[in-house]
VOGU-3710 file (C-alpha; in Angstrom, 3 decimals, decimal comma):
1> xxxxxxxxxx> 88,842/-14,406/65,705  86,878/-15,874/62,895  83,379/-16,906/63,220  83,559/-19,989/61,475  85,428/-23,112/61,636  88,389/-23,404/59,062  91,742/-25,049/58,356  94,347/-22,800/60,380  97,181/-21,914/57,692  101,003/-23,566/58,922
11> xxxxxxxxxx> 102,277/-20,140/59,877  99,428/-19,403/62,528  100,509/-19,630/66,148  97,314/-21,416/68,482  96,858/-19,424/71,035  96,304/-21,684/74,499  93,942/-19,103/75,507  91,270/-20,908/73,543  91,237/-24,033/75,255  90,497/-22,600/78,798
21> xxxxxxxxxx> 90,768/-18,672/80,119  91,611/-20,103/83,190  94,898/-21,123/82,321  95,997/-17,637/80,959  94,498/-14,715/82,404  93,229/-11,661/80,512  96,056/-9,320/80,097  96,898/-6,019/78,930  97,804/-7,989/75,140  94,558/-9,833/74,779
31> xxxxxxxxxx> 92,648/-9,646/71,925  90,128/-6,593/71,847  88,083/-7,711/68,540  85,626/-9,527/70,119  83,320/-9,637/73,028  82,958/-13,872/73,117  84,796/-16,669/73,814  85,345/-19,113/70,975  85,450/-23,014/70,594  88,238/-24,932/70,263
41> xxxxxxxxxx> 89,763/-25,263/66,266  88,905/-21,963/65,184  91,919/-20,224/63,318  93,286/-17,107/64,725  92,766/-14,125/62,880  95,208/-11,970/61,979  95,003/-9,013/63,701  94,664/-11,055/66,887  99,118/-11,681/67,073  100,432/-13,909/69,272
51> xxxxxxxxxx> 101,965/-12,248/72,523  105,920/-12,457/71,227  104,474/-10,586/68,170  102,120/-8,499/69,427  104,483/-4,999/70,163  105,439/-5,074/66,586  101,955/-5,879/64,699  99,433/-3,348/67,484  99,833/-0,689/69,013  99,715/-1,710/73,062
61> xxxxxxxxxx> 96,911/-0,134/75,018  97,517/2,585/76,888  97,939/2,495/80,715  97,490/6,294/81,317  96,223/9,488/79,742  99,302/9,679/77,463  99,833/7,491/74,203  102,509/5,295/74,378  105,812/6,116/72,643  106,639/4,591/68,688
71> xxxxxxxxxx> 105,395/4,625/65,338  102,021/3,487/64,697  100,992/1,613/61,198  98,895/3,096/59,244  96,739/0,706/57,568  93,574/1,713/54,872  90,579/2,796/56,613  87,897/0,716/56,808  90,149/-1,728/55,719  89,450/-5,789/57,250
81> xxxxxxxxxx> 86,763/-4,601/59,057  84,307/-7,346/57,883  84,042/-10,834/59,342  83,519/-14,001/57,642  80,229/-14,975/55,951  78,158/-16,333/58,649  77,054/-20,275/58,483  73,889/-21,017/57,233  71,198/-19,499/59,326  69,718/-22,479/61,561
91> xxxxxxxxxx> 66,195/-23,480/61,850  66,345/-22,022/65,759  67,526/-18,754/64,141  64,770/-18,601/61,709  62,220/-19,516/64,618  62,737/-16,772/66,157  62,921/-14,070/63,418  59,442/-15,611/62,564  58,118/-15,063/66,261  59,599/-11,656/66,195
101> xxxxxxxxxx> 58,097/-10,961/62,839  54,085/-12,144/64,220  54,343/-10,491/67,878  55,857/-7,023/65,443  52,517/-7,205/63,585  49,915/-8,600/66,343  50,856/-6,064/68,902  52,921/-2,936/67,679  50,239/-1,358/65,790  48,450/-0,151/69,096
111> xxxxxxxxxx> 50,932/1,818/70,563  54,152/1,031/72,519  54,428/-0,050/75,949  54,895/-3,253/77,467  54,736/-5,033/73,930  58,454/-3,461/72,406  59,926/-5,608/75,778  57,471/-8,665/74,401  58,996/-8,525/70,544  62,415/-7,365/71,965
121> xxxxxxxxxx> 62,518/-10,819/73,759  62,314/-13,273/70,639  64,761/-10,999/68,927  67,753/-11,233/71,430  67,195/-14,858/71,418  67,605/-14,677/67,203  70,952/-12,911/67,912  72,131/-15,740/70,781  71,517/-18,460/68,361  73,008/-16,892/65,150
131> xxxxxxxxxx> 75,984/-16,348/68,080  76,056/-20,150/69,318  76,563/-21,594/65,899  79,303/-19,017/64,908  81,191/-20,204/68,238  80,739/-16,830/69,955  79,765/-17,437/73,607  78,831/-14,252/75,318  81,117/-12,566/78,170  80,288/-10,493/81,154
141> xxxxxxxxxx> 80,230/-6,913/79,313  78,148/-8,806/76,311  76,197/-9,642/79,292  75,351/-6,791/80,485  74,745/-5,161/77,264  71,787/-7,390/76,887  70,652/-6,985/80,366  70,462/-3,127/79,829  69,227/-2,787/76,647  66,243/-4,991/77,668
151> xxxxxxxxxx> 66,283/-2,751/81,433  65,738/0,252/78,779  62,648/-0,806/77,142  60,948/-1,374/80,157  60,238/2,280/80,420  58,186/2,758/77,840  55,945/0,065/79,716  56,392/2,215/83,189  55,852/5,502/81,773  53,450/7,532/79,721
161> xxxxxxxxxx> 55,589/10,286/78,547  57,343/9,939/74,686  60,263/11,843/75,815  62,100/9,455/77,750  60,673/6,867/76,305  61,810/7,706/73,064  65,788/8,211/74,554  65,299/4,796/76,697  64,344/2,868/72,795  67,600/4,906/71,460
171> xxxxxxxxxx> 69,856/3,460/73,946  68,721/0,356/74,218  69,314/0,074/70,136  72,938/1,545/71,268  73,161/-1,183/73,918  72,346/-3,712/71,894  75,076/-2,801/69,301  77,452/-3,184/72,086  76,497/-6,496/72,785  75,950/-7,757/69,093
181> xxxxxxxxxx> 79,496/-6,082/68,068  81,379/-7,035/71,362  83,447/-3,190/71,152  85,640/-1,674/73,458  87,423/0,990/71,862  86,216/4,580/70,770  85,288/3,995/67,567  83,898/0,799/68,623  81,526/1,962/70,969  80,801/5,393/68,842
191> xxxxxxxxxx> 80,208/3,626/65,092  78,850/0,373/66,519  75,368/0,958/65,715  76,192/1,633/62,184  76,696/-2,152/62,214  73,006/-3,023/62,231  72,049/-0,946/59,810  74,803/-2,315/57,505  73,339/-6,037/58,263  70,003/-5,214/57,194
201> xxxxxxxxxx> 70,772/-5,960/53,401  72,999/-9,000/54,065  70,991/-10,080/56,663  67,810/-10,521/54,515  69,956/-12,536/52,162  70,887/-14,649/54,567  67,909/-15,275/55,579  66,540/-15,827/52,498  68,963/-18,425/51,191  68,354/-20,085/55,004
211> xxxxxxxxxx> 64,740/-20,395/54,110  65,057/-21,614/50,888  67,811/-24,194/51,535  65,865/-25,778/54,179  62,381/-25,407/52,323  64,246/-27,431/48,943  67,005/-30,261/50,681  65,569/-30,020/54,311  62,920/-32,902/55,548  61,430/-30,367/58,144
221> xxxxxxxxxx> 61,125/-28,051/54,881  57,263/-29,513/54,330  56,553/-28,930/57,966  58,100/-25,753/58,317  55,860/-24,550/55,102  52,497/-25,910/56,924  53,452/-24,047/60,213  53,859/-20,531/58,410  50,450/-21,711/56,198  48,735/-22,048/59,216
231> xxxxxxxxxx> 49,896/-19,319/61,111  49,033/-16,863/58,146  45,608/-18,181/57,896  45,052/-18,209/61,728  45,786/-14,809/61,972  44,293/-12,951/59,066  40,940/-15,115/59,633  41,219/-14,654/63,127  41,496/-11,006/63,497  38,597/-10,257/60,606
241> xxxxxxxxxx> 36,109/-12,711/62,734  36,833/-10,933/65,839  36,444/-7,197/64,074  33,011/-8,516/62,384  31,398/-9,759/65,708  31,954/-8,405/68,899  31,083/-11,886/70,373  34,306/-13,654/69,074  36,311/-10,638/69,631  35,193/-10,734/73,539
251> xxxxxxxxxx> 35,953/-14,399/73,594  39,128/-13,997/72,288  40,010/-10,635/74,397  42,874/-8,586/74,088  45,623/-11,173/72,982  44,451/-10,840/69,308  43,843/-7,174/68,099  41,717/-6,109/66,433  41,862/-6,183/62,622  40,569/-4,885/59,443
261> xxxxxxxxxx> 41,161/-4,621/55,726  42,235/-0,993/56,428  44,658/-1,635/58,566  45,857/-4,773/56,600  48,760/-3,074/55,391  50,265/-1,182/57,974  50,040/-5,012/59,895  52,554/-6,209/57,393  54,529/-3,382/57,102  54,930/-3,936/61,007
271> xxxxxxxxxx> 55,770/-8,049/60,192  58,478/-7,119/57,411  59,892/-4,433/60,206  60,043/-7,073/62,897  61,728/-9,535/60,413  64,318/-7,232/58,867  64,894/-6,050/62,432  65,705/-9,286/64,228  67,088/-11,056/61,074  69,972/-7,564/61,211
281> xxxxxxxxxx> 70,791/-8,688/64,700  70,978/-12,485/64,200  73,569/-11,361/61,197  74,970/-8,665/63,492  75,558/-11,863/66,055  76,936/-13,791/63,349  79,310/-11,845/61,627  79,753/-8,661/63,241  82,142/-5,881/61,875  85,032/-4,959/63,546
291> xxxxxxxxxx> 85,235/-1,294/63,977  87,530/-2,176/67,118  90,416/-2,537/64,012  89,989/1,058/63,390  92,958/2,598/65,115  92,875/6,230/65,632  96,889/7,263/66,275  98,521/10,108/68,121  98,957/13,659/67,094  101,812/15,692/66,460
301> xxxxxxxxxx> 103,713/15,720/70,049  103,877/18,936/71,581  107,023/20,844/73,008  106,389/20,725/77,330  106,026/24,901/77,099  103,948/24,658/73,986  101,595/22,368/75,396  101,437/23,021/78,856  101,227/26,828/79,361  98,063/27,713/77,636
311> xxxxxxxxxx> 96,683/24,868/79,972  98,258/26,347/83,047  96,654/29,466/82,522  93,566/28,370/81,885  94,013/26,518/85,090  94,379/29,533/86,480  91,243/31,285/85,021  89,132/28,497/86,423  90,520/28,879/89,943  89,945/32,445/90,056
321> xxxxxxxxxx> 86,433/31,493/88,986  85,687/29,085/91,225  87,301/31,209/94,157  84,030/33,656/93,447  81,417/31,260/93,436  82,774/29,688/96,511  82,297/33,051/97,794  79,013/33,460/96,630  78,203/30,246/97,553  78,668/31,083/101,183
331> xxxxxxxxxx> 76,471/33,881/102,117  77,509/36,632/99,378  74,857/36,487/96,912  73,265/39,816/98,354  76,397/41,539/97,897  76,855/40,264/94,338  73,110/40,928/93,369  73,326/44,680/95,140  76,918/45,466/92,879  75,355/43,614/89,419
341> xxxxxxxxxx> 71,606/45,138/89,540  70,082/41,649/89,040  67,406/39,623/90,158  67,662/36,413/92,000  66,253/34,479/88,935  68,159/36,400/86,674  71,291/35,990/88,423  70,387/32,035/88,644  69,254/32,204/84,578  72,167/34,300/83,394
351> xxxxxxxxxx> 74,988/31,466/84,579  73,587/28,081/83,873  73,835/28,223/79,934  77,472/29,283/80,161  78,579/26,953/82,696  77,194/24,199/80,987  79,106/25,162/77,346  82,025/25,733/79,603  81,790/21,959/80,843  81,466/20,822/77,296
361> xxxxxxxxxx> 84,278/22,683/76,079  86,374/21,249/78,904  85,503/17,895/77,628  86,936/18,724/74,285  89,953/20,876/75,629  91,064/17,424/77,277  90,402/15,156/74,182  92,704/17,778/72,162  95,210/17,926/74,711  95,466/14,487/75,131
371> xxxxxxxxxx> 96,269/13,856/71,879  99,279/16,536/71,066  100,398/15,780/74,754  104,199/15,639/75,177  104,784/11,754/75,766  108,670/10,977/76,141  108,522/9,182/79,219  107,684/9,285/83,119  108,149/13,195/83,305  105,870/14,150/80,578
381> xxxxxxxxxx> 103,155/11,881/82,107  103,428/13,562/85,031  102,968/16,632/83,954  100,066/15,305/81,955  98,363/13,796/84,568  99,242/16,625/86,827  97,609/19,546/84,279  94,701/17,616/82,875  93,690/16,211/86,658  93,880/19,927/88,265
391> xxxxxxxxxx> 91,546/20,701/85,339  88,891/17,866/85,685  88,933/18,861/89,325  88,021/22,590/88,648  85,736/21,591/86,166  83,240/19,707/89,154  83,351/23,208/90,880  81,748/24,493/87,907  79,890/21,396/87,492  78,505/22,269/90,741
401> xxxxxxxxxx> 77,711/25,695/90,207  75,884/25,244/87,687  73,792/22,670/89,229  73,151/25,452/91,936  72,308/28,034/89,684  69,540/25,685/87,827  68,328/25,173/91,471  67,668/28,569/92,127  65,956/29,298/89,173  63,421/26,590/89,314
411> xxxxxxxxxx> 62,783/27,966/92,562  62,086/31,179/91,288  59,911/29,807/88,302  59,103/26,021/88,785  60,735/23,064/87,025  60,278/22,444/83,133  60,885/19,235/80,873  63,970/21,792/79,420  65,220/22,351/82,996  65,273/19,042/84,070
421> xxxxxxxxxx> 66,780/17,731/81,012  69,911/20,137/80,816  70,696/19,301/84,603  70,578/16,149/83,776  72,810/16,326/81,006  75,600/19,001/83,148  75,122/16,179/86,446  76,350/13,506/83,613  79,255/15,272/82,282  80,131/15,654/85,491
431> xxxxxxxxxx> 80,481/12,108/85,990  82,264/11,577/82,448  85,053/14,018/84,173  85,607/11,588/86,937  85,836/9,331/84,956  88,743/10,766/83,139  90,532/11,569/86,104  89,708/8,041/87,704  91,785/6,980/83,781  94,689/9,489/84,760
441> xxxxxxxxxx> 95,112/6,734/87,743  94,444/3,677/86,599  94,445/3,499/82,772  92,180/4,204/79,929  91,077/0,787/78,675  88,180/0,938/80,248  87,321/4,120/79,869  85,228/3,784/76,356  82,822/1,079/77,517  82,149/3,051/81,398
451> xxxxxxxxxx> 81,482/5,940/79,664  78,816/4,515/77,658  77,484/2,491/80,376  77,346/5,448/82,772  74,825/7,229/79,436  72,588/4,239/79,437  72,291/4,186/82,840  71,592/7,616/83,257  68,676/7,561/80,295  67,475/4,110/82,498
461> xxxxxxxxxx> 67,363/6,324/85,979  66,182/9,424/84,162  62,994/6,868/82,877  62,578/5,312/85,983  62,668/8,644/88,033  59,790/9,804/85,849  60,437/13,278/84,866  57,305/14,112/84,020  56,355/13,270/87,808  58,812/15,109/89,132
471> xxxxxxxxxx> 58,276/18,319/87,086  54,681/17,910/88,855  55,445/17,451/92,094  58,153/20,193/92,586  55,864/22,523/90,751  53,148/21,352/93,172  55,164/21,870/96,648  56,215/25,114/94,585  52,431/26,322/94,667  51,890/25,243/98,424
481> xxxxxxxxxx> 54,999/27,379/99,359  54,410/30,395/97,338  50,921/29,668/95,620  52,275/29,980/92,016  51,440/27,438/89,415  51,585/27,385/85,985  48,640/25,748/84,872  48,908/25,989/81,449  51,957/24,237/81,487  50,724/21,335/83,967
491> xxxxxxxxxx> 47,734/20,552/81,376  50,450/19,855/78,722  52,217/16,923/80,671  51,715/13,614/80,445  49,470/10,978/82,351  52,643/10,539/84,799  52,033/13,409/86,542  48,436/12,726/87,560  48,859/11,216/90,770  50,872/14,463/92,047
501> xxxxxxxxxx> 48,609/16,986/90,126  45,368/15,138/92,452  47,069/16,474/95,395  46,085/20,596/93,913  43,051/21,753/95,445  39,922/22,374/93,119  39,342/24,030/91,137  43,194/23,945/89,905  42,929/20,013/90,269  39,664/19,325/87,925
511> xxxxxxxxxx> 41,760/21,943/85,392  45,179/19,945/85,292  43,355/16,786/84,868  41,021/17,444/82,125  43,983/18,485/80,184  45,754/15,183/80,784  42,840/13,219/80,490  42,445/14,973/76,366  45,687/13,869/75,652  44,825/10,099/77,001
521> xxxxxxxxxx> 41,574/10,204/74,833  38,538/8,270/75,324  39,490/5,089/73,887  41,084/2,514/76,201  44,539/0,750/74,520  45,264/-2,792/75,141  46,609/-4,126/77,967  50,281/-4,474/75,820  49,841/-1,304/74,462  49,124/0,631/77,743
531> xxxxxxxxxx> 52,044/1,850/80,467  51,846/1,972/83,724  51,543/5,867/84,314  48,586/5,661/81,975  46,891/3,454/83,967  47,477/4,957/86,845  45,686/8,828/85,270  42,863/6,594/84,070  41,497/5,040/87,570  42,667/8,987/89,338
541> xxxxxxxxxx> 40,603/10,358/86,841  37,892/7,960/86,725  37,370/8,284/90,734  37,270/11,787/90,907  35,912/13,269/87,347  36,876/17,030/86,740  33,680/18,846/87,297  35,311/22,514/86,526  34,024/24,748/83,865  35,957/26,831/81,245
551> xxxxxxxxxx> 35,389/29,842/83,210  36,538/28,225/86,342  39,768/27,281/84,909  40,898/30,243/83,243  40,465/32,381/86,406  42,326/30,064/88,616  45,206/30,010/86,184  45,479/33,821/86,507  45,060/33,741/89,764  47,855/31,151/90,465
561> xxx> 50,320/32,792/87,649  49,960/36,215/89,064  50,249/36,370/92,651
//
């Protein structure tokens, strides 16, 4: 629908789901352009058809794995993807690109923690009033969205490491797309954040003509010109007092950083990022393209025999597979050790890799056959469903395996950031598999938007679990079982894993810690600028200092890697 009012044209058809959803129920032929409600008197657009129209002018969405039978229209690509020009940017709008813009340059320049949630904050609330006046309300999934993507940066405040941090920000960005965009299809969800970055031109015009209209023909425009006056002069002033005299800077403490004419510019190259950033969403909000009008058609159908028998046999492959590690699985990895000549860790090593490009193949074996599936009526679906689901199903064996084989070789040579990543990664596609076979059943509307939220959740858990932590701990229990420990590698990880590495005894403790402790540094971060695990390795370290020498270190480290 279109973001602004306008005069609906003689021909358009209102739809009565605009006065109240109550009344008409979402259905299988409701509009899948936008994630919001919209006011009453807005004109239809029109590739949102009215119901007796809608089988000829869109394709219907598909209640199973196979596409539905008839032509599809082929229209230009990347035709009509772009909304309306947004309204006028309001004063609340501008507010809070402003706010955005300050908190950007007063508190990113020390690090990232708690303060990307801070500036994130002011932001969203940019985007929800750029929404409001374009008569987009939000809906549960644009809901959610916004819930998660703020979720996500909240582990950069929890945890020290840059790693997850670093995927949390990238999904949150991806998140937010979703919610600014409102997309539910595949190339919604996948070319979404493209969106944002295509605002960030536009959006700085809009702005700028917002500013200017309300600075010339506005009566808050001579207010609104003493606020920014002030609040420039406040805060350059402000932070060169407080880095001249140490008295001023303790009296104003760590809500105004410190400042200098060195760092002068990078502080306003951090404003302008906050403002172009929040100023792309409020457009984003406002006029959002509509990559959920890019329809991606059908292949070629396939002949039943054609299609079905290179599946069937590779069906069978995976069943004679799975048949041996379900042996193994049960008691016979001596025998299959004693008859290949290889280790326990190499046995464990050897698999994983494979198993894991066999799951991603699987992935794109289904996507392919999916699309030159056979699709003339109830039969072929059933032999669809029937092939595709007996693969998914194999595929968790593997899955599994895989899983089991990573197990045994961090037991045989500790857990890594690598390790812990790919299992990760295998456990996920895992779940997209389900997925797909939970779409055999029930249709594959849906399918586009769980998938993605079933990523972002996993980054979110993989944060919160702390990996970092966990790669210390199981390499600590790993040491009291066998005494082994790579202390080389411990010394490398992050601050999270000081409160497990403070369980070691000395001198291996003192060791792992003073290697942390070098990559914390000396100087203390602000409270906005410091996470959670960071704190945490500070007051560990602080209690207990290392007191091991050089000498002391590098003989325990041979002595734990070697026995």
């Amino acid at each position: 629908m279109s973001d602004t009012p306008s005069t609906p044209e003689p021909s358009d058809v209102a739809d009565p789901r605009a006065d109240s959803d109550a009344e008409a129920p979402a259905g299988p032929e409701e509009s899948e352009f936008e994630e919001f409600d919209e006011p009453e008197g807005f004109e239809e657009p029109e590739d949102a058809v009215p119901r007796q129209r809608a089988a000829e002018a869109s394709p219907q969405p598909r209640v199973d794995w196979a596409y539905p039978a008839g032509a599809y229209k082929h229209e230009p690509f990347l035709a009509d993807l772009r909304a309306d020009p947004p309204a006028p940017v309001r004063t609340g709008t501008l507010v809070a690109v402003l706010a955005t813009g300050l908190l950007s340059m007063l508190l990113l320049g020390d690090g990232l923690a708690l303060n990307l949630l801070i500036v994130a904050v002011p932001a969203a609330l940019a985007a929800y009033f750029a929404a409001q006046q374009a008569g987009r309300r939000p809906r549960p999934w644009t809901l959610a969205w916004a819930i998660g993507g703020l979720a996500l940066l909240a582990v950069p405040a929890l945890r020290d490491a840059g790693w997850p941090s670093f995927l949390a920000i990238v999904s949150a960005v991806a998140l937010g797309s979703l919610a600014l965009h409102g997309c539910r299809t595949w190339p919604g969800v996948l070319l979404g954040p493209l969106g944002l970055f295509d605002a960030v031109l536009s959006g700085l015009g809009w702005g700028w003509r917002g500013v200017r209209g309300r600075a010339s023909g506005s009566r808050s425009g001579p207010v609104l010109r003493a606020v920014a006056v002030t609040a420039v002069l406040l805060l350059v002033f402000g932070a060169l007092f407080a880095g001249a005299d140490a008295a001023f800077a303790g009296l104003l403490g760590d809500l105004m950083p410190d400042a200098s004419v060195s760092d002068g510019p990078w502080r306003v190259l951090l404003f302008a990022a906050g403002v172009v950033g929040a100023l792309a969403a409020a457009h984003t909000a406002a006029a959002p393209v509509r990559w959920d009008r890019l329809v991606v058609g059908p292949g070629r159908e396939r002949g039943r025999v054609e299609w079905a028998l290179p599946l069937i046999v590779l069906n069978l492959l995976f069943a004679a597979f799975n048949v041996v590690q379900l042996a193994v699985l049960f008691g016979g990895y001596d025998a299959v050790l004693e008859k290949t000549d290889l280790s326990y860790a190499a046995y464990a090593r050897q698999g994983f890799w494979q198993l894991l490009l066999a799951t991603l193949l699987t992935l794109v074996v289904i996507v392919l056959a999916l699309r030159w599936a056979p699709r003339d009526g109830s039969r072929d679906r059933g032999l669809v469903r029937a092939v595709l689901g007996t693969l998914c199903a194999l595929t968790l064996v593997v899955v599994a395996s895989a899983v089991r084989r990573m197990d045994m070789y961090v037991d045989a040579y500790g857990l890594t950031r690598l390790r812990v990543s790919v299992v990760a990664v295998e456990l996920w596609l895992g779940l997209v598999i389900v997925l797909i076979m939970a779409a055999g059943v029930w249709g594959a509307r849906w399918l586009p938007r769980a998938v993605a939220a079933s990523a972002a959740a996993g980054v979110l858990a993989f944060g919160l679990l702390s990996p970092d932590g966990l790669i210390a701990e199981r390499n600590v229990q790993r040491y009291e079982d066998t005494g082994k420990f790579d202390l080389e590698y411990a010394r490398g990880l992050s601050a999270d894993a000081a409160p497990a590495v403070d369980g070691l005894p000395e001198p291996l403790r003192s060791c792992a810690l003073e290697g942390i402790a070098n990559g914390l540094g000396s100087e203390r971060a602000p409270w906005y600028a410091t996470s959670l695990g960071e704190a945490r390795a500070r007051e560990i370290i602080e209690e207990r200092p290392s007191e091991a020498t050089v000498m002391d270190c590098n003989r325990a480290g041979q002595e734990a890697s070697y026995r």
